[in-house]
ZAMAR-953785 format. One record per residue (C-alpha): x, y, z. Coordinates in steps of 0.02 Angstrom, whole numbers, plus 32768, in hexadecimal, padded with zeros to 4 digits. Example, Ala and Ser with C-alpha at 12.3 -4.5 7.8 and 13.67 -1.06 7.14 Angstrom:
REM residues 2
82677F1F8186
82AC7FCB8165
//
This chain:
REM residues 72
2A4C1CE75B23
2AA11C3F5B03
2AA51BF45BA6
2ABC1B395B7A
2A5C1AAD5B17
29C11A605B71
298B19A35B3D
295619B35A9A
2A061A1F5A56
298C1AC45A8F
29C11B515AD4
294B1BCD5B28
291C1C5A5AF4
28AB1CB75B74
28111C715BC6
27D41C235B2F
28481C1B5A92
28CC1BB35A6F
296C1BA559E6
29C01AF359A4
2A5E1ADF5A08
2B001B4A59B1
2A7E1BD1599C
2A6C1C805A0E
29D81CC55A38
29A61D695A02
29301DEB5A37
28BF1E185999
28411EA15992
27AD1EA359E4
28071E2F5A76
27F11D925A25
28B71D1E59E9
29001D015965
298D1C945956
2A4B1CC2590F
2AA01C1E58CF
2B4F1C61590B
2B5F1C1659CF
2BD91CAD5A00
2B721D1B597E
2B4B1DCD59AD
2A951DF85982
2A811EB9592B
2A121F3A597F
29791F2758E1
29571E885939
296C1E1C5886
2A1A1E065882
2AA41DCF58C8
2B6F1DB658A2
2BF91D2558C9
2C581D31595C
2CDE1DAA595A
2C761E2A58EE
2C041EB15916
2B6B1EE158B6
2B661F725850
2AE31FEB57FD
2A5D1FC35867
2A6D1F0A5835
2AA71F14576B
2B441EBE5794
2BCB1E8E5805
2C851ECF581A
2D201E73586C
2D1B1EC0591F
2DC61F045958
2DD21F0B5A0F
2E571F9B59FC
2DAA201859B9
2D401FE85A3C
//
């Protein structure tokens, strides 16, 4: 979750983790962060990817397609 920049242009991730500021967090595997460089980003379920805002991830991760709010 991006909740805001701390001092430092960090934003949490968790207890412990962190991601520079413009970043989201995301939940790897194993329950340990990674970090997604797109701020509105949407992270993909195989916890190593991720996709710019406005796009959803697709094939478990392998790559990322314009999301249409009219499929949803």
């Amino acid at each position: 979750r991006a909740t805001g920049t701390h001092p430092g242009g960090l934003v949490p991730c968790g207890a412990t983790g962190s991601c520079h500021g413009g970043q989201r967090c995301c939940r790897a595997r194993g329950g340990s962060w990674g970090c997604c460089p797109f701020a509105q980003g949407s992270c993909c379920s195989d916890g190593r990817h991720c996709c710019p805002g406005g796009s959803r991830c697709t094939g478990g991760g392998w790559g990322c397609s314009p999301q249409r709010w009219d499929l949803l």
